[in-house]
Steps between C-alpha positions, in 0.01 A plus 500: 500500500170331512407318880280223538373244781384167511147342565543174524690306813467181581492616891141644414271399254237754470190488237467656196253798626755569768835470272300755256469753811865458577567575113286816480729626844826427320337709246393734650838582710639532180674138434558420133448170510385161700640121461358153586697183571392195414451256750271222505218688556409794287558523153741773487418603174112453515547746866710725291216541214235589737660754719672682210118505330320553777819814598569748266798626443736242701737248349453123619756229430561163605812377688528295417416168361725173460552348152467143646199414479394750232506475139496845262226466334257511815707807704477678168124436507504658834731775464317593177209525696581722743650692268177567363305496799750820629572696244787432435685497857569141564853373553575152520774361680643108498688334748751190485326396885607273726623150486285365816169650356531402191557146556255505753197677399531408153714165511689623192887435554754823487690476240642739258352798615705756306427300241183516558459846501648589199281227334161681647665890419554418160190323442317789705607830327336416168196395711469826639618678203315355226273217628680219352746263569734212298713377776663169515745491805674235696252529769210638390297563172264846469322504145207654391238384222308792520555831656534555902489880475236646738302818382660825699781316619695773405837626532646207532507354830849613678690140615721486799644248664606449888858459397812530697745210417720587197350275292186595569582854477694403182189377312276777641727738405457321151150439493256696735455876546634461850556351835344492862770439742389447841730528847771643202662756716633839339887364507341154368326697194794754396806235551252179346204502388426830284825472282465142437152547372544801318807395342266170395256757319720688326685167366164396409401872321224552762459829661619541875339271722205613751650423863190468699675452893266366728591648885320365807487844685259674760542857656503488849571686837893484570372339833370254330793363241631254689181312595362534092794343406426156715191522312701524187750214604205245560283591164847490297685239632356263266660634187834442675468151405437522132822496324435795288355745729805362724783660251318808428526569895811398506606712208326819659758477775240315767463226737148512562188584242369696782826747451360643183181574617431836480393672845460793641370836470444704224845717448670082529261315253509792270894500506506109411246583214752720364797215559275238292464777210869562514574168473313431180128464545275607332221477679445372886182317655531490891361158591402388897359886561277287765725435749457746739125450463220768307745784674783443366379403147285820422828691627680313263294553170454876552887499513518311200211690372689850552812336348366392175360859431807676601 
């Protein structure tokens, strides 16, 4: 199984030099790859072409970015891009996002959102594919009168989507190469989320879906669980809110977000590693490695880091 961390948190914004440094660590510890959200800040996938150019070796991806406010044609652009710019180790992942930022940093009502995102998927796969396009949807129009391939951008940029509903699982399943379910406990994944998908791709004649499961999770003293875990309860409470993220918690057998964080010391957070790959996934990127401070987080990745070569 291949481990991976993310870079970007909108807790800390740190500058490019310094998000490079981190990269090189992950590295260097052995991590196989690194993944940027996208806030409204960085450009996730800009970020993601410059630390997978300027390191070696390590996959970057992008998780992820919402559809409102998009439009194929440009994320293709960009995904192309850092395709090329890498190597070939990009990995783009979409998002439905939120209701309350989408109407209010864009001012664009939501509406239709799994419609939506089978609109963009099928207009983005020949994007990425071929560099053209000749879509004509309900809610949005991709075509191309003259090519949008990028030089290098090659293999084809892998497309996964923050999924965890069942429709949205039902139309990644159908039309991306995977998913990147977040605070989607093990039970939530094996009962829910990996047979609905899967079951989408092979309907579909697609090969068995990537299951990317993002894990907040830092190793830590035993001594210390208890008082991580506030830590965890006030950086996650947010997502208890957001309808989505609110069933897959519920679905994983929780009350609290903060109840599938992973923490505690090595022999624990290697056990729930094993739980998530049991479960179905495929691969697993431990986000929130910060929260017991520089410490805890270096502890973490060389844990990870001995993991992924094992």
């Amino acid at each position: 199984m291949t481990l991976g961390v993310t870079l970007g948190s909108t807790a800390v914004q740190r500058t490019i030099d310094s998000t490079v440094r981190l990269a090189r660590e992950a590295r260097d510890a052995g991590l196989h790859s690194a993944w940027f959200g996208q806030t409204f800040a960085y450009d996730s996938p800009s970020l993601a072409a410059i630390v997978g150019r300027e390191v070696p070796g390590l996959h970057v991806g992008t998780s992820a970015i919402p559809v409102f406010g998009r439009h194929p044609l440009l994320v293709s652009s960009q995904a192309q891009t850092a395709q090329a710019a890498t190597g070939g180790r990009y990995h783009l992942g979409l998002a439905l996002g939120t209701r309350h930022l989408t109407e209010t940093g864009f001012g664009i009502p939501y509406r239709r959102p799994i419609g939506l995102l089978r609109e963009f998927l099928t207009a983005l796969r020949p994007l990425l594919e071929t560099g053209s396009a000749d879509f004509h949807g309900e809610l949005l129009t991709a075509t191309t009168p003259y090519s949008a391939a990028v030089p290098g951008a090659r293999p084809t940029v892998p497309l996964l989507v923050a999924a965890m509903g069942p429709q949205a699982l039902r139309v990644s399943g159908e039309l991306a190469d995977g998913i990147l379910p977040f605070l989607a406990g093990p039970r939530a994944l094996a009962e829910h989320i990996v047979p609905t998908v899967t079951a989408a791709a092979a309907a579909a004649g697609r090969p068995a879906p990537r299951i990317v499961a993002l894990v907040p999770g830092v190793v830590t003293a035993r001594t210390e669980v208890a008082a991580v875990r506030e830590k965890a309860a006030e950086a996650l409470a947010l997502y208890e809110r957001i309808p989505s993220y609110r069933r897959a918690i519920d679905a994983s057998g929780a009350t609290r977000a903060a109840e599938l964080a992973v923490i505690g010391d090595e022999e624990t957070v290697a056990a729930e590693v094993r739980r998530y790959r049991e479960a179905g996934a495929t691969e697993v990127v431990f986000t929130a490695t910060e929260l017991n401070g520089e410490d805890g987080r270096v502890r973490t990745w060389k844990l990870l880091g001995e993991l992924s070569r094992d």
